[in-house]
Backbone as a printed PyTorch tensor [residue, N CA C, xyz], in Angstrom:
tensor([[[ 17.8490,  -7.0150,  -6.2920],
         [ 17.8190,  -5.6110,  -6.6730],
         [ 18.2780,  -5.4770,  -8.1130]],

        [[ 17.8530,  -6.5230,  -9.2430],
         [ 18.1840,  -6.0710, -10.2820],
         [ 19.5730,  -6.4210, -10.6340]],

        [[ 20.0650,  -7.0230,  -9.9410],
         [ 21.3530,  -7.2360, -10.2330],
         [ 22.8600,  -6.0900,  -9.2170]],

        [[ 21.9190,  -5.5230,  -8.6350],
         [ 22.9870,  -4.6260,  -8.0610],
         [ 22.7580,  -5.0360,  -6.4190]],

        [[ 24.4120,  -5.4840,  -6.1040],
         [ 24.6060,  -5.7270,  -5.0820],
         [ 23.8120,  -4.3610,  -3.8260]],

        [[ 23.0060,  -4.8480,  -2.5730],
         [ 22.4140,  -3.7380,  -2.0110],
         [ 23.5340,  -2.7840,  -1.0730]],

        [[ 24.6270,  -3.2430,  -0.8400],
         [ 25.3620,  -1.9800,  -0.1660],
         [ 25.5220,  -0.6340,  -1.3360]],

        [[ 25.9070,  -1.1710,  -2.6330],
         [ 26.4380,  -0.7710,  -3.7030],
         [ 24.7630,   0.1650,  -4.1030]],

        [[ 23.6330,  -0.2500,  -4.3010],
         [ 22.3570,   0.4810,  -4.4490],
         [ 22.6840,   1.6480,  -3.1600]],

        [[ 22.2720,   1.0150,  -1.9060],
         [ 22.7790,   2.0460,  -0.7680],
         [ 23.3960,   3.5440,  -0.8180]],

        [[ 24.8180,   3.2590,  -1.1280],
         [ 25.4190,   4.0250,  -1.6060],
         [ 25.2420,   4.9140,  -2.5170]],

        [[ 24.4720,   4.4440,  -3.3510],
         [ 24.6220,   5.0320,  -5.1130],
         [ 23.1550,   6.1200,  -4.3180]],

        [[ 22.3300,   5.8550,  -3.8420],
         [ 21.0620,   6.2910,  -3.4070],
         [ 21.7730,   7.2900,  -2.3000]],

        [[ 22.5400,   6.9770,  -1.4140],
         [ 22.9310,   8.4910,  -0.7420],
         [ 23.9270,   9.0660,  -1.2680]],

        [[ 24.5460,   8.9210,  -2.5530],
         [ 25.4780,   9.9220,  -3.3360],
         [ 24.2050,  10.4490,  -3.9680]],

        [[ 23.0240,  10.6050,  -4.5600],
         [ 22.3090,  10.5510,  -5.1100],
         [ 21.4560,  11.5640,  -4.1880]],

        [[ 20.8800,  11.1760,  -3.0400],
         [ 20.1660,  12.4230,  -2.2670],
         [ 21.0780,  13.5740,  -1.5040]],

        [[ 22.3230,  12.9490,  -1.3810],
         [ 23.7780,  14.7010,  -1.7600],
         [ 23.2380,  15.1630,  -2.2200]],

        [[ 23.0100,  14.6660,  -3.9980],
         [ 23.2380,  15.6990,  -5.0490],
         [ 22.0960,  16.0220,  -5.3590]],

        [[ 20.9400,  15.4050,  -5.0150],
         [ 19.7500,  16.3670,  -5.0020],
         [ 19.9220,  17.5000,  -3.8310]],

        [[ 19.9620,  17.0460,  -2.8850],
         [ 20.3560,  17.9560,  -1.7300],
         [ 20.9000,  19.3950,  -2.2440]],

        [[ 21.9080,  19.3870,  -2.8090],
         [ 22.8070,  20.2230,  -3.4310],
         [ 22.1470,  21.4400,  -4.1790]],

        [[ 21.2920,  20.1100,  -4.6000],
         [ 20.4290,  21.0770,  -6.6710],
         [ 19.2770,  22.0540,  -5.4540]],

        [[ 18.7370,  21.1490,  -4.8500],
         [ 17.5510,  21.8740,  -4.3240],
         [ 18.1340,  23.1080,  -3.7180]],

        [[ 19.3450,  23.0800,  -2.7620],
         [ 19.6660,  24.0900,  -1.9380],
         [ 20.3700,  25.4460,  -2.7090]],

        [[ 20.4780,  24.6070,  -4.0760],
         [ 21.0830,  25.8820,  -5.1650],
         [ 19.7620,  26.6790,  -5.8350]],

        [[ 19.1510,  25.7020,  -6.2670],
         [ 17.7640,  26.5290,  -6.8890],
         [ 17.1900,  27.0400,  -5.6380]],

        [[ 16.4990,  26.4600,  -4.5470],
         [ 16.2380,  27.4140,  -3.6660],
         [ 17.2630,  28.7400,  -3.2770]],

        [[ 18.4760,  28.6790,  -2.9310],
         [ 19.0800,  29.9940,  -3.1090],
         [ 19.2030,  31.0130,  -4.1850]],

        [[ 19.1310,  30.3340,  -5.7990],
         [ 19.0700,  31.3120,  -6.5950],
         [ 17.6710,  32.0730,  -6.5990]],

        [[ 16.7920,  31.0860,  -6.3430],
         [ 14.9740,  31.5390,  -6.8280],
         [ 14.3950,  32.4950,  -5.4770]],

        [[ 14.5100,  31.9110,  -4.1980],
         [ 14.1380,  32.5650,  -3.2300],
         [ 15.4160,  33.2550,  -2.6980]],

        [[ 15.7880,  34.0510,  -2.8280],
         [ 17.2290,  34.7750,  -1.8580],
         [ 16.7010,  36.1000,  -2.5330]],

        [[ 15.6920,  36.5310,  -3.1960],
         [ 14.7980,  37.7370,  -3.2650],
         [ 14.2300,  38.4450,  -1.9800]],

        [[ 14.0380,  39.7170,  -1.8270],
         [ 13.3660,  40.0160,  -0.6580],
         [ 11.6150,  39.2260,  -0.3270]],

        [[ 10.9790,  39.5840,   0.1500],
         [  9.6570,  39.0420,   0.1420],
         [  8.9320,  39.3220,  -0.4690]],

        [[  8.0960,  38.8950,  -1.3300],
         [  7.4270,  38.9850,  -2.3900],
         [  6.3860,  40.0150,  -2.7430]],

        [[  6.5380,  41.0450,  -1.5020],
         [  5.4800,  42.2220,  -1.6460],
         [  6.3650,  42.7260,  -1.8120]],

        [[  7.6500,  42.6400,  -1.6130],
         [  8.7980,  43.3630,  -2.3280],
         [  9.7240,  43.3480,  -3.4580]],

        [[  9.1320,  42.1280,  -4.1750],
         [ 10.4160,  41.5620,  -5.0080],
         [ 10.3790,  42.6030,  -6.3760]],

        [[ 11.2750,  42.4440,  -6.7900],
         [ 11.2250,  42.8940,  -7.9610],
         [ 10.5980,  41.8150,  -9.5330]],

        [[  9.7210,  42.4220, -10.4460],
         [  9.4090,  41.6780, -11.1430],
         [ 10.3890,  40.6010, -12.0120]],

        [[ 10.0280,  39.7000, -12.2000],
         [ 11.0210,  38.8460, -13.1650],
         [ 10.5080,  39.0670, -14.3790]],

        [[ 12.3680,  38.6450, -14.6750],
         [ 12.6800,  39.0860, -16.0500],
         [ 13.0040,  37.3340, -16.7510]],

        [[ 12.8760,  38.3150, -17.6770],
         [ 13.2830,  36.7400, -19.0960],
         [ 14.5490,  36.0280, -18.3510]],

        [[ 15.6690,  36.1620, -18.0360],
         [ 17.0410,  35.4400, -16.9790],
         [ 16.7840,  34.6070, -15.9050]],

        [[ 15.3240,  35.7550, -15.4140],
         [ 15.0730,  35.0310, -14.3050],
         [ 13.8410,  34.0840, -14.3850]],

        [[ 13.1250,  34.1650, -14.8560],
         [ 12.2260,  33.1120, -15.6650],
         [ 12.9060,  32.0540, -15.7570]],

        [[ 13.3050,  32.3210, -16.7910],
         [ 14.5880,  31.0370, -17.5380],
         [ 15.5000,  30.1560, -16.4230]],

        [[ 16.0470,  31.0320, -15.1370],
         [ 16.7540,  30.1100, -14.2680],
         [ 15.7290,  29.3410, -13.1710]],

        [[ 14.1780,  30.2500, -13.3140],
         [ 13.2850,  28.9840, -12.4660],
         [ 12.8860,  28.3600, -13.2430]],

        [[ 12.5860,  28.2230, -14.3870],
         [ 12.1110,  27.0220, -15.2560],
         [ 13.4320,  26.3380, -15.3380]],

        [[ 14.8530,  26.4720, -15.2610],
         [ 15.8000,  25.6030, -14.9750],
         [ 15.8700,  24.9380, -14.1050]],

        [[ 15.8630,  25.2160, -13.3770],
         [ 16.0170,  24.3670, -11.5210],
         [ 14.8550,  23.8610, -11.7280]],

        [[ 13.6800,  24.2330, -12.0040],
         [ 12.1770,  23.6080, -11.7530],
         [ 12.1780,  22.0280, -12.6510]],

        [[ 13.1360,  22.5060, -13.9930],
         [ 13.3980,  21.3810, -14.7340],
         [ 14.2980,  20.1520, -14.3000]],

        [[ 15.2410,  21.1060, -13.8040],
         [ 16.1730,  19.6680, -13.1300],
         [ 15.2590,  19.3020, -12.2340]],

        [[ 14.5350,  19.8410, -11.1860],
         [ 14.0970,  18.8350, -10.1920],
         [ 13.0930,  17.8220, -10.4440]],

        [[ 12.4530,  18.4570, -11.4480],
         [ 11.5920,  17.5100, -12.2130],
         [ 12.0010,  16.2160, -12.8160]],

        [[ 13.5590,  16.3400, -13.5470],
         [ 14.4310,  14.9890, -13.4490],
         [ 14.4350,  14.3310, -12.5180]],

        [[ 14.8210,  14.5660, -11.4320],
         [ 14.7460,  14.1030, -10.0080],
         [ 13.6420,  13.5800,  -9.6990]],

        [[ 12.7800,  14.0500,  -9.8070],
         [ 11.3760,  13.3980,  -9.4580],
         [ 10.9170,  13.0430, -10.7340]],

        [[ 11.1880,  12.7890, -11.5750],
         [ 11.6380,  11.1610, -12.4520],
         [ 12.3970,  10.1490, -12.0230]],

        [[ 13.3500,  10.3330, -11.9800],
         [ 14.1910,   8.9230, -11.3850],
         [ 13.5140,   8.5050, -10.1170]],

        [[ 13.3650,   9.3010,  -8.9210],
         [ 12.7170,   8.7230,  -8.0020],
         [ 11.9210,   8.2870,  -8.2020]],

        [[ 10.9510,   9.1330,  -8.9470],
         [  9.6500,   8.0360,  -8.7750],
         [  9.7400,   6.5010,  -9.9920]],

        [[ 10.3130,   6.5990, -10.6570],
         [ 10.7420,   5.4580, -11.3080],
         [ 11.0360,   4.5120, -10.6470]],

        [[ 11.9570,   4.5340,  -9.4840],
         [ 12.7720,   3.4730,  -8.5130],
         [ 11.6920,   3.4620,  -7.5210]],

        [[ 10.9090,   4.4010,  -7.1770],
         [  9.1800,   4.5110,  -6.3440],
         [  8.6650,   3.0460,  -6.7140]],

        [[  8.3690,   3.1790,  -8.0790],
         [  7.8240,   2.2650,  -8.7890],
         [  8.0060,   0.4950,  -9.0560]],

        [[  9.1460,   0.5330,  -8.9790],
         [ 10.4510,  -0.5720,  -9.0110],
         [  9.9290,  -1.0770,  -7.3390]],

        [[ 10.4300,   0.0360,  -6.4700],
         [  9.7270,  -0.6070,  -5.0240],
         [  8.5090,  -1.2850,  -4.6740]],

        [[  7.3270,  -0.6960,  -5.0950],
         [  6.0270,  -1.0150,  -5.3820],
         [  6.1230,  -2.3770,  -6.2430]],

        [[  6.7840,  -2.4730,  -6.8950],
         [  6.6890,  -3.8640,  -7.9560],
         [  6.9720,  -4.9950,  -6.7100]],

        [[  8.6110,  -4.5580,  -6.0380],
         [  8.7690,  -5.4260,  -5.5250],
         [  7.8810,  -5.8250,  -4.0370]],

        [[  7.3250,  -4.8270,  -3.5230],
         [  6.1810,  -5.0080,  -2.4450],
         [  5.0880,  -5.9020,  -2.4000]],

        [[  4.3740,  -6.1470,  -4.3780],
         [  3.7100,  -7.0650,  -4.3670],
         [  3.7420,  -7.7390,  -5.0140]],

        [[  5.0690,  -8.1790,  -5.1750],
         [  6.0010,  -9.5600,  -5.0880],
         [  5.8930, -10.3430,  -3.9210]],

        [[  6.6670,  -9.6220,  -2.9070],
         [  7.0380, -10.0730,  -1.5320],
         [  5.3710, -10.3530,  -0.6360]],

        [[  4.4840,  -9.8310,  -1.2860],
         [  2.8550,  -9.9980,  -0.5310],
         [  2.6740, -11.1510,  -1.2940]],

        [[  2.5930, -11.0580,  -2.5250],
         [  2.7260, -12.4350,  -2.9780],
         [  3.4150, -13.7210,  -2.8210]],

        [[  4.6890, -13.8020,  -2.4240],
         [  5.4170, -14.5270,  -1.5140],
         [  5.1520, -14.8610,  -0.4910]],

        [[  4.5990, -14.2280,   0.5420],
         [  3.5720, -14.1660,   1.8080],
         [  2.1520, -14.6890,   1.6490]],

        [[  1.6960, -15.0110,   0.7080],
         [  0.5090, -15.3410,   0.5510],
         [  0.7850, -16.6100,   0.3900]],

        [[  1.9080, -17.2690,  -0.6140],
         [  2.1190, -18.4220,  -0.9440],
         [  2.1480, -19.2050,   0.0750]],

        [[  3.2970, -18.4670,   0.7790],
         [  4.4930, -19.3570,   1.8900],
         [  2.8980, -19.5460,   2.5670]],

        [[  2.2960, -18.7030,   3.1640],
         [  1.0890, -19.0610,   3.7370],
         [ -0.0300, -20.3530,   3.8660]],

        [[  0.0490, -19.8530,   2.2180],
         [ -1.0710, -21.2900,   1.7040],
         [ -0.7180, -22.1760,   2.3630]],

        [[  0.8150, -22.6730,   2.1470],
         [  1.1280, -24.1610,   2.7620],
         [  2.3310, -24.0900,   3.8190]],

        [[  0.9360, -24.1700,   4.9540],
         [  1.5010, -24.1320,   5.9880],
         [  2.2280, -25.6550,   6.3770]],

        [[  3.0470, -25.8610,   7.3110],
         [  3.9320, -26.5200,   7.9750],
         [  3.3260, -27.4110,   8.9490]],

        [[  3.0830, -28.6660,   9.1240],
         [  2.7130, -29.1490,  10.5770],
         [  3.4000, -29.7500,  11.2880]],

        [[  3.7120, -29.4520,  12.5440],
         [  5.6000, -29.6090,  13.6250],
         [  4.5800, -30.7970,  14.2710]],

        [[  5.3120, -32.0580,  14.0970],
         [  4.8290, -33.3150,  14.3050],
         [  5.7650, -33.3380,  15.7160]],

        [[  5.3500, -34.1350,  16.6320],
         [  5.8270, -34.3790,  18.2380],
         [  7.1720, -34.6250,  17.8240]],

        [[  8.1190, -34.1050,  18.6040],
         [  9.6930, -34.4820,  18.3660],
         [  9.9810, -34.3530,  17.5070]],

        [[  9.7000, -33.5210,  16.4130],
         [  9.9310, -33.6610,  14.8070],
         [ 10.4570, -32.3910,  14.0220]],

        [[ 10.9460, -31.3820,  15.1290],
         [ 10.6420, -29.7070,  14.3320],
         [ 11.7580, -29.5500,  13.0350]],

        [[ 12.2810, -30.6420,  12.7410],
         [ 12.9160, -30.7760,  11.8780],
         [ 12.6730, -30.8440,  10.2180]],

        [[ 11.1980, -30.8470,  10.5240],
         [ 10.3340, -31.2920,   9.4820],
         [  9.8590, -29.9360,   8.5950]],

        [[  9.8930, -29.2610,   9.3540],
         [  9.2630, -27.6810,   9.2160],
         [ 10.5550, -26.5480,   9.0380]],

        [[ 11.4720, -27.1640,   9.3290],
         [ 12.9360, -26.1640,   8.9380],
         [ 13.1560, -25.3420,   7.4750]],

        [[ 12.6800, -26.3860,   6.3710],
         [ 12.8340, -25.0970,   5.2700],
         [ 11.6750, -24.2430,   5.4100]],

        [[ 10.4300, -24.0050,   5.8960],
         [  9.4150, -23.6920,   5.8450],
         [  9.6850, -22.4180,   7.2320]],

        [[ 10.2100, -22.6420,   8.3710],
         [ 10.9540, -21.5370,   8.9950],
         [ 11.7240, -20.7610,   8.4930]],

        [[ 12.7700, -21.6250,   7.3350],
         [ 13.9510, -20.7910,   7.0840],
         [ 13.1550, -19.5550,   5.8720]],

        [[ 12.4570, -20.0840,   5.0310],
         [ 11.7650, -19.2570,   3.9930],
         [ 10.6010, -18.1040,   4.9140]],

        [[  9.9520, -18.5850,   6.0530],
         [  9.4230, -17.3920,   6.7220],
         [ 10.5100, -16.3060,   6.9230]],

        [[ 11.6730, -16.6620,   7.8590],
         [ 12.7230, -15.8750,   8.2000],
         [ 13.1120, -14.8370,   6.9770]],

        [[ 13.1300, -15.9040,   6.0170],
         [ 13.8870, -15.1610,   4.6030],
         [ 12.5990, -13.7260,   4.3010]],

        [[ 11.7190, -13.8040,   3.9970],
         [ 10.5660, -13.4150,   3.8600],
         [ 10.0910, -12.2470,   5.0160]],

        [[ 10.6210, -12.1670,   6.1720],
         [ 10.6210, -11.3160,   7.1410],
         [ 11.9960, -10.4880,   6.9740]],

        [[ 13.0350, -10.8520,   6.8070],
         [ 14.3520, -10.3150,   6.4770],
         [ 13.7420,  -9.0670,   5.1100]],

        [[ 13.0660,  -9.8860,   4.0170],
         [ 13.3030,  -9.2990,   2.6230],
         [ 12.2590,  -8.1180,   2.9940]],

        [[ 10.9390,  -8.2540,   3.9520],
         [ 10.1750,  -7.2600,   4.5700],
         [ 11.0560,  -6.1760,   5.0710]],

        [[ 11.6120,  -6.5450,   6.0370],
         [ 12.1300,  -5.0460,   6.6880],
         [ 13.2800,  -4.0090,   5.9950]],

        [[ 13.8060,  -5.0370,   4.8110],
         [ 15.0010,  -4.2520,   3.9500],
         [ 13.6350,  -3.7040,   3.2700]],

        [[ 12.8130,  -3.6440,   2.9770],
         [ 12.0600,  -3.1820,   1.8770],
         [ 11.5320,  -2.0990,   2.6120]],

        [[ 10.7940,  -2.2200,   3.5030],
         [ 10.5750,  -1.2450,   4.4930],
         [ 11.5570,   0.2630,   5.0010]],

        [[ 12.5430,  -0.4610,   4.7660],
         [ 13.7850,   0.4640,   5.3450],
         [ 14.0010,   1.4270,   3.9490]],

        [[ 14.1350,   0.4690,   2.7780],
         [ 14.0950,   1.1640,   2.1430],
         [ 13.2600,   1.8300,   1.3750]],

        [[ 11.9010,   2.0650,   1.2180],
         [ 11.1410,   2.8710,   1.2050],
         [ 10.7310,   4.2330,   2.1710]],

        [[ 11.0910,   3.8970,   3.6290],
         [ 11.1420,   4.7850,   4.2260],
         [ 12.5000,   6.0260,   3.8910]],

        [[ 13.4410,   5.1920,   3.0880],
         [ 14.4750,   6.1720,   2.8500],
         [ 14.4990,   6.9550,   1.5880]],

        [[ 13.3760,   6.0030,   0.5350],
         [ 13.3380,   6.9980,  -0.7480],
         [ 12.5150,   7.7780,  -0.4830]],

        [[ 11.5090,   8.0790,   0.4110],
         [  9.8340,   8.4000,   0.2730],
         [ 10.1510,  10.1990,   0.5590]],

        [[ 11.6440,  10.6560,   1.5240],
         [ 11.9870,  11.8090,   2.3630],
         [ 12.2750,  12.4270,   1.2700]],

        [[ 13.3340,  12.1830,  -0.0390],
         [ 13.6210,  13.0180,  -0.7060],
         [ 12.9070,  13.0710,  -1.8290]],

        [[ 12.5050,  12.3500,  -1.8800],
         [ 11.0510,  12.5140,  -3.4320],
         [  9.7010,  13.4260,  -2.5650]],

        [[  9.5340,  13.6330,  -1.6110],
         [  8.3520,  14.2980,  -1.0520],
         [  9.2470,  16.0540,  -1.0540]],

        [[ 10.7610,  16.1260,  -0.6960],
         [ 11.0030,  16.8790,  -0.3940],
         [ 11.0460,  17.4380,  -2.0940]],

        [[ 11.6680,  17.2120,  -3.3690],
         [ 11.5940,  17.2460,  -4.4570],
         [  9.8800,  17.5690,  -4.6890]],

        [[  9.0800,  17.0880,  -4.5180],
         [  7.9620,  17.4070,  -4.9800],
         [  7.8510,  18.8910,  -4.6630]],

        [[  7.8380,  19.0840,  -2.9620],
         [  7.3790,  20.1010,  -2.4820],
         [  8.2530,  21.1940,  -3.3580]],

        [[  9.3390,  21.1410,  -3.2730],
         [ 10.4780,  22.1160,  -4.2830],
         [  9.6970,  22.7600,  -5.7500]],

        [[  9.3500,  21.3380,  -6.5790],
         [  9.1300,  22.1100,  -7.6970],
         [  7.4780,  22.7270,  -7.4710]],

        [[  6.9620,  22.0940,  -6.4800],
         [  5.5130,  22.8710,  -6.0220],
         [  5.9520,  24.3710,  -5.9990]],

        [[  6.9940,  24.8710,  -4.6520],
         [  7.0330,  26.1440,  -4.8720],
         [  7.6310,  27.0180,  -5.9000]],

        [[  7.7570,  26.5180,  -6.8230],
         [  8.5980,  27.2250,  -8.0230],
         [  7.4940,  27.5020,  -9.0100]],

        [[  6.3060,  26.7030,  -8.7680],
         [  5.3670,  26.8450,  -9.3810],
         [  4.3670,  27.9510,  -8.5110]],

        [[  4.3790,  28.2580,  -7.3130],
         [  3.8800,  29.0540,  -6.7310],
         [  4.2500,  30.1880,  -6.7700]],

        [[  5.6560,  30.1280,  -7.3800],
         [  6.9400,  31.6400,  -7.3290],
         [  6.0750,  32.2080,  -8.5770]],

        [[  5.9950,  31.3950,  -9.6520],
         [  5.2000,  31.5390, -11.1480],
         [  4.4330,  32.3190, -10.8630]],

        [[  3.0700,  31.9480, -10.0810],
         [  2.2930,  32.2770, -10.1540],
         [  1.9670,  33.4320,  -9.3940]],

        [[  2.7630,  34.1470,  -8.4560],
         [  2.4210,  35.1530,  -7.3690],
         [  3.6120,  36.0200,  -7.7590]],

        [[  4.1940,  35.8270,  -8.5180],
         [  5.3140,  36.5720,  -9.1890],
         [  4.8260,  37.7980,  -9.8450]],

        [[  5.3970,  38.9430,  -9.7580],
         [  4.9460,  40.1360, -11.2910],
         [  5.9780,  39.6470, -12.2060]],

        [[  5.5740,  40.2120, -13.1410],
         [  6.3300,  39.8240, -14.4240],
         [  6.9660,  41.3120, -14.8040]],

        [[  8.3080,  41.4190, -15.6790],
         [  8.5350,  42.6660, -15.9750],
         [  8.0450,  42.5330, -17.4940]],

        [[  8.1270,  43.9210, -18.3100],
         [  7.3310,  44.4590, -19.3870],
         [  7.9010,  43.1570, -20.5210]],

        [[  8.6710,  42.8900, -20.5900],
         [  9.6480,  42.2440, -21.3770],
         [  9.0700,  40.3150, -21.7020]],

        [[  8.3040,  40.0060, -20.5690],
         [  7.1450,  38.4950, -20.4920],
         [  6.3130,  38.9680, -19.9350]],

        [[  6.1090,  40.1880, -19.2080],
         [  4.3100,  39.8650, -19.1060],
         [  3.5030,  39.1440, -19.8410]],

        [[  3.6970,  39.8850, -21.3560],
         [  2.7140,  39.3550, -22.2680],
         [  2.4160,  37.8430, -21.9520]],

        [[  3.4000,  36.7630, -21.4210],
         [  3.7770,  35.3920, -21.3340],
         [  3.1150,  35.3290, -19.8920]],

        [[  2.4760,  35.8040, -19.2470],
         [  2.1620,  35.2210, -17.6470],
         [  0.6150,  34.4630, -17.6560]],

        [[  0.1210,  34.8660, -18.6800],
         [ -1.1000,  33.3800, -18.7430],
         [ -0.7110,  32.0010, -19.6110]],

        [[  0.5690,  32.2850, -19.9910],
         [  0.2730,  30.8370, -20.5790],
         [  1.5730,  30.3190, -19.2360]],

        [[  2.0210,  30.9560, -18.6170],
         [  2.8160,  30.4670, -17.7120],
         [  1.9980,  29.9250, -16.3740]],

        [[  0.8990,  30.4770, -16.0080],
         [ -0.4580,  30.5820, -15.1330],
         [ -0.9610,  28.6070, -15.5890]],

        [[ -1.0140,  28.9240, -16.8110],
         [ -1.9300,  27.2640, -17.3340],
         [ -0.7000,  26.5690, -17.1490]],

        [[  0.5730,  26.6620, -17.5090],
         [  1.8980,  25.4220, -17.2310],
         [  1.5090,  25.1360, -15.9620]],

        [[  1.5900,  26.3510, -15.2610],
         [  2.0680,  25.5670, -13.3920],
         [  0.3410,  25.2070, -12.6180]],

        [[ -0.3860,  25.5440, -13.4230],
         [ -1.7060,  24.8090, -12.9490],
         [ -1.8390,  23.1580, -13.3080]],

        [[ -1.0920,  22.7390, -14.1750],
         [ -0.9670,  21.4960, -14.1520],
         [ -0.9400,  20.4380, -13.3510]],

        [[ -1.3340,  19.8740, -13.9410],
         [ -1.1140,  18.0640, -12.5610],
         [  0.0770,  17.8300, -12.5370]],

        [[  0.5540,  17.0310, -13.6760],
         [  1.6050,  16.0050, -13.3030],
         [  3.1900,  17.0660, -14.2180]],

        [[  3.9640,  16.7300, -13.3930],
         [  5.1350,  17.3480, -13.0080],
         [  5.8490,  17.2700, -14.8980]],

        [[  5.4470,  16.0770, -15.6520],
         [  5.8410,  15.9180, -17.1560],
         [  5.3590,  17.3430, -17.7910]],

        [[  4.2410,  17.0550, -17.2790],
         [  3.0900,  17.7150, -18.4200],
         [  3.3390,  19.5420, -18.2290]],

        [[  3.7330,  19.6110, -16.8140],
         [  4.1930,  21.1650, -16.5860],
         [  5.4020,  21.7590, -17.4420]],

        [[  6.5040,  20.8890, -16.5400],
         [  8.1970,  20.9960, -17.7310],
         [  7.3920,  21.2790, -19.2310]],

        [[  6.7500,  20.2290, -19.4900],
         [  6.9150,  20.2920, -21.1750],
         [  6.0800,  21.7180, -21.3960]],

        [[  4.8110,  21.5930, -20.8490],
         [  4.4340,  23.1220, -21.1360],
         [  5.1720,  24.3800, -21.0720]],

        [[  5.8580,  24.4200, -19.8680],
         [  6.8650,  25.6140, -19.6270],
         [  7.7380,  25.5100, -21.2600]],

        [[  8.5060,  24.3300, -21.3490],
         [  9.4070,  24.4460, -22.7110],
         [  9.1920,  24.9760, -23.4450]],

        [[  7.4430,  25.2890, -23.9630],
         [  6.9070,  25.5530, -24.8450],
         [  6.8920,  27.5270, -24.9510]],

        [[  6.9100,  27.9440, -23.4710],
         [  6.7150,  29.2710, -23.4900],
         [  8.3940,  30.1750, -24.0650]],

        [[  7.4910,  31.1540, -25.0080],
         [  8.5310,  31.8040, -25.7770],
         [ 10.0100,  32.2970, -24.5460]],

        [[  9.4060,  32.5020, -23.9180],
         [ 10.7810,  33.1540, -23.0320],
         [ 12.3490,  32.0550, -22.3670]],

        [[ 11.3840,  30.8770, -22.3530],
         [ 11.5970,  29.7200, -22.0700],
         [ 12.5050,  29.6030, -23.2790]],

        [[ 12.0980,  29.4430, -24.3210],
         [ 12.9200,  28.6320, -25.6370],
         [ 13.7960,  29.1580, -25.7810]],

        [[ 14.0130,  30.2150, -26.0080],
         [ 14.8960,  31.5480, -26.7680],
         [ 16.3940,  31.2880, -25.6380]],

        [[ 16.3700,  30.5170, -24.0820],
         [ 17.4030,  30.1770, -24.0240],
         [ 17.9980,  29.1010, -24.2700]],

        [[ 17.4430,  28.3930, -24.8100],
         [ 18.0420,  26.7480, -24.9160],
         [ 18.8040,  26.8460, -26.3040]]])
């Protein structure tokens, strides 16, 4: 793992989905704790500004994850590659002999071990990076089904093209760009 002992990764990865935990359950309470949206009141420049905040941090978040996403994937076809090898050269257990084939067990074993930690742990990054996605999805949906008050209307089509975006970079940076946006940083 790069040099980091895996209890110590472990750990660092569920102090880590806490504190996403945390961010999400704060931006979702600041952004949605509005009445329902045939009722809300229009947003203002404050409130703009605190969903393009939260929308931004989570977008950090779903940077790092998917970074360490990535890191996983590296090591997946590594370990297929390892599996392919160990494969090539197979072992032949001669009569009375299984002694012969012992490092060639012990490296399958190893190789089935390094499978299911990998497994385990992908199944454990995959919950909060999907849940992060979906997050800054609806913040981008808040954008867009939102009224605007007199003060950014003028700003709700170029806010319309940010959150129509693909990839989660390319949105943040667009949003940065909108006047209502800057004027707090």
């Amino acid at each position: 793992m790069n040099g980091i002992p895996m209890t110590a990764y472990l750990y660092s990865m569920r102090i880590f989905t806490g504190v996403l935990s945390a961010v999400l359950l704060a931006m979702g309470v600041a952004t949605w704790s509005a009445p329902a949206v045939g009722a809300q009141a229009p947003l203002t420049a404050d409130s703009l500004r605190a969903i393009v905040s939260g929308a931004r941090n989570v977008a950090r978040s779903i940077a790092w994850m998917a970074a360490a996403d990535s890191d996983l994937q590296v090591r997946a076809r590594s370990l297929r590659d390892d599996f392919a090898h160990h494969n090539e050269e197979q072992c032949e257990y001669l009569q009375g002999k299984p002694e012969l084939c012992a490092n060639y067990d012990d490296e399958r074993l190893d190789l089935l071990e390094r499978s299911a930690a990998l497994q385990q742990e992908m199944r454990t990054s995959a919950g909060p990076l999907r849940a992060a996605r979906a997050q800054f999805a609806a913040a981008m949906d808040h954008l867009r089904t939102a009224s605007y008050a007199a003060g950014v209307a003028d700003q709700k089509a170029q806010l319309m093209v940010c959150a129509d975006l693909n990839y989660v970079a390319r949105v943040t940076a667009c949003l940065a760009r909108t006047p209502a946006v800057r004027r707090s940083r």
